[in-house]
ZABA-673387 format. One record per atom (N, C-alpha, C): x, y, z. Coordinates in steps of 0.2 Angstrom, whole numbers, plus 5000, padded with zeros to 4 digits. Example, Ala and Ser with C-alpha at 12.3 -4.5 7.8 and 13.67 -1.06 7.14 Angstrom:
# ZABA-673387
506649725039
506249785039
506649845039
506449895035
506849955036
506450005039
This chain:
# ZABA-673387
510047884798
510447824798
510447794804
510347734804
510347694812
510847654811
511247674817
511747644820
511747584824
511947504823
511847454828
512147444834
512247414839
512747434843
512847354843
513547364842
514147324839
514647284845
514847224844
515047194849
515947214850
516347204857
516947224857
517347224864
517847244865
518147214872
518647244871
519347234876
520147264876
520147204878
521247204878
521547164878
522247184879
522747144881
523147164883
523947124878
524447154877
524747124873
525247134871
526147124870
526747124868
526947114863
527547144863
528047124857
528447064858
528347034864
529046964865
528746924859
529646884860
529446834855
529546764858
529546704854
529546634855
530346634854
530746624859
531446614857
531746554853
531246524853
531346444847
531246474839
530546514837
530546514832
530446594831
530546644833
530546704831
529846744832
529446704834
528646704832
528346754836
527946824836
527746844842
527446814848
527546804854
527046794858
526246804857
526146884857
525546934856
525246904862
524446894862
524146884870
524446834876
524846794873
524946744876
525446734881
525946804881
526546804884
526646784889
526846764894
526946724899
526946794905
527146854902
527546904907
526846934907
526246944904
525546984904
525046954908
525446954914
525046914922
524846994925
524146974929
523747024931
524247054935
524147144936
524547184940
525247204937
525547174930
526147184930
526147254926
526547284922
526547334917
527047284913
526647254909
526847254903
526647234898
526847264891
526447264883
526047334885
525547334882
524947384880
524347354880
523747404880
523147394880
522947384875
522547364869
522147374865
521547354864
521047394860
520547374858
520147354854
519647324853
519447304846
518347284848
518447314841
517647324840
517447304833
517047254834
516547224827
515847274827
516147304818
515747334817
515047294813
514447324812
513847274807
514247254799
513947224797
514247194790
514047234785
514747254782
514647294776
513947264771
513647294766
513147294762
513447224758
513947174756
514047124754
514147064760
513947074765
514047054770
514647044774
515247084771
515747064773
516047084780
516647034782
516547074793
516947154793
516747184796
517147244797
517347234805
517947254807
518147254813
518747304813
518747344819
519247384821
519447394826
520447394826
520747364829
521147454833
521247474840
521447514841
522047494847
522747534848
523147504852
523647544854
524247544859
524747584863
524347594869
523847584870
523547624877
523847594883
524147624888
524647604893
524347584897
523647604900
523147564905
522647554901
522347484906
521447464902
521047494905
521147564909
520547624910
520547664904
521147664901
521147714894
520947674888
520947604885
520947574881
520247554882
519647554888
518947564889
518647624887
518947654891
518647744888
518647754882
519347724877
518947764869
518647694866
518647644870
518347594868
517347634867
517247654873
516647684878
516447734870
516947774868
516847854865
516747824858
516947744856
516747754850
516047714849
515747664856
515147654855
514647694859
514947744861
514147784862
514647864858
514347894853
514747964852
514448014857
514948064858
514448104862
514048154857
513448214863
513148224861
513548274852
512948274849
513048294842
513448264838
513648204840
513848154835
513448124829
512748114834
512348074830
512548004827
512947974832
512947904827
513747904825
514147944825
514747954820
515347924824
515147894832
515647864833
515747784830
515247754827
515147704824
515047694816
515147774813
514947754806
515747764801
516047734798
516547724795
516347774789
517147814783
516847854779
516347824774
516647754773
516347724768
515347714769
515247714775
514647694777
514347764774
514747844775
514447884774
514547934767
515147894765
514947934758
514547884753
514347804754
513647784752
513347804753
512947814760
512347864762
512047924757
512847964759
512848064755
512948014747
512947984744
512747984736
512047954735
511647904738
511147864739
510747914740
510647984742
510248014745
510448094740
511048094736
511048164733
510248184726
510348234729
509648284724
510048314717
510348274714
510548314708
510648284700
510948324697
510748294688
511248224689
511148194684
511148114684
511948134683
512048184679
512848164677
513348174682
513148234687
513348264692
513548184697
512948154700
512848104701
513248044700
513348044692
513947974691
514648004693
514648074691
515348084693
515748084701
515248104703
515448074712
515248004712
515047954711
515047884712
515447874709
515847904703
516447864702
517047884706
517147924709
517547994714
517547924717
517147914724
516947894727
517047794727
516947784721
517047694719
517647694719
518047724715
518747714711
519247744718
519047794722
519647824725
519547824732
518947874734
518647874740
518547814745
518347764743
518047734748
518647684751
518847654743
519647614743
519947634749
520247694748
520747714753
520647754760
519947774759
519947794767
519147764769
518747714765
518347684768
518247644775
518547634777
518647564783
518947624790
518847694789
519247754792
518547764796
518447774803
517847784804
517847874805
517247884802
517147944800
517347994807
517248004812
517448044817
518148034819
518747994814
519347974816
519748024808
519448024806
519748054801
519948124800
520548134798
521148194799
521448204792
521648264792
521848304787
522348234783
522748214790
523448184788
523048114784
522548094786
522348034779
522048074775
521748094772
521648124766
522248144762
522748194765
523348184763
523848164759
523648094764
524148014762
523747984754
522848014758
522647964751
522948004744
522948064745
523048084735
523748084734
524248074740
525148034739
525048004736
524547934738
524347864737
524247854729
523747894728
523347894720
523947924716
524147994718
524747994713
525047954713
525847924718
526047884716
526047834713
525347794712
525147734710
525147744703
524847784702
524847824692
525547824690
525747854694
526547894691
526847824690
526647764694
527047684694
526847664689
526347664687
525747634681
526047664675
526347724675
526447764670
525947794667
525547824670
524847864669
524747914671
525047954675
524948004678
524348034680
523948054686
523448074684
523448164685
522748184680
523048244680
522648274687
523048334686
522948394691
522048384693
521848404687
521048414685
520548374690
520948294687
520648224690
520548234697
521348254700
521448244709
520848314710
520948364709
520448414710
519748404710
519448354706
518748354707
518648304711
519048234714
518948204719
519148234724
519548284726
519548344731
518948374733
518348404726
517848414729
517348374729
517048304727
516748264730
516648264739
517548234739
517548224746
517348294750
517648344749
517448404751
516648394751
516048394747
515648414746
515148364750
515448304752
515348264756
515448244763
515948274764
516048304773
515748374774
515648424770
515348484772
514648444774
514348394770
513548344771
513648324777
514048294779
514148254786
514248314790
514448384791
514448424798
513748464796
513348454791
512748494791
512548444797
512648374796
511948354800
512548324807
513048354808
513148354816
513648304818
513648244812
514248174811
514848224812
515248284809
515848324810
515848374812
516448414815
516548484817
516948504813
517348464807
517848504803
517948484798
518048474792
518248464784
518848474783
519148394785
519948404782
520248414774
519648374770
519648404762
519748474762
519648524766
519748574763
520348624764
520848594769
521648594769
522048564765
521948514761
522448484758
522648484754
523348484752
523748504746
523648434743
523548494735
523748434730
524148454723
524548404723
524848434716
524948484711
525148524710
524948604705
524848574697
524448614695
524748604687
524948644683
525348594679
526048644674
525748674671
526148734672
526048804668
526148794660
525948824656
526448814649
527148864650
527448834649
528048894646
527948924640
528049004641
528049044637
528949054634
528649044627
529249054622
529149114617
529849114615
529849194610
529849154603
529449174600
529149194593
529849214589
530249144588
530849164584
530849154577
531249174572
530949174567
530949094563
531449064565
531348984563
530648944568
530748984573
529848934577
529248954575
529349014568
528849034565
528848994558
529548994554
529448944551
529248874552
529348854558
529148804557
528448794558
527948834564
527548824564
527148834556
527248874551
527048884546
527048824542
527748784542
527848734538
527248654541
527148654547
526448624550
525948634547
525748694548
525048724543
524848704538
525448704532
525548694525
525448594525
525648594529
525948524527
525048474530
524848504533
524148464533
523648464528
């Protein structure tokens, strides 16, 4: 997979505001004169255009000097050795690739693309793959739950578990070939499933099961 080498720079920038209309300053602040300490560093890097052409760009920031806001500036366009590329590839970039590229039965196949369309990419696609942590995987199956449970659909146990090993099955793919050194999919908690409760066999919940039997 070939990675382009993508355009990007720092910058420097605060919280003040326009005392007239509440509006942030941001780069423009009058007090962000060379040599001061004030605001923060950030950086930002345009990445190549998604497969619909659309712009991708990522924005990074708090860095207290512009020697430290260079340097991860530096780390995300060149990765170090055995990265292979991964300081420039976002998840999404790479779980296309790991499905575009899998050797398996067709049905196997759609069901990771749908993992993948519907949940994966949504929510941590735009993550660049060597930035990625337990704590967003995490967030994402929060995320999925609680959107169901809003919708009134809950999803089940089952569902979250097999999009758990998609992902899983597709970051173990990315440290095979050197893009990672660790699979947060495989730490993450996800919701249990309900047990049945176990009831006593009384003799009315006998009746009535009987009375069901009968009656179909």
């Amino acid at each position: 997979m070939t990675i382009s080498t993508c355009a990007g720079g720092v910058y420097r920038r605060c919280g003040c505001l326009y005392p007239e209309t509440g509006n942030p300053w941001g780069r423009s602040c009058p007090k962000l004169l060379p040599g001061r300490r004030h605001g923060s560093w950030y950086l930002r890097l345009e990445l190549p255009a998604d497969l619909d052409g659309g712009r991708r760009r990522i924005r990074r920031g708090g860095f207290a000097t512009r020697k430290a806001a260079e340097e991860a500036l530096a780390r995300l366009r060149t990765p170090s050795a055995g990265d292979a590329g991964a300081g420039m590839l976002t998840v999404g970039d790479w779980l296309s690739h790991w499905i575009a590229t899998r050797n398996r039965a067709a049905g196997t196949v759609r069901g990771c693309t749908g993992h993948v369309r519907l949940y994966l990419s949504p929510y941590l696609g735009k993550l660049l793959l060597c930035e990625l942590s337990l704590a967003h995987v995490q967030a994402m199956f929060t995320a999925i739950t609680r959107h169901h449970e809003a919708l009134g659909k809950p999803m089940s146990p089952t569902t979250l578990v097999r999009n758990r090993a998609t992902l899983h099955t597709a970051l173990n793919a990315a440290i095979r070939q050197g893009l990672l050194t660790d699979n947060p999919a495989s730490r993450v908690e996800l919701p249990g499933a309900r047990r049945p409760r176990a009831v006593v066999w009384t003799a009315a919940r006998v009746g009535a099961f009987r009375f069901l039997i009968c009656d179909r």
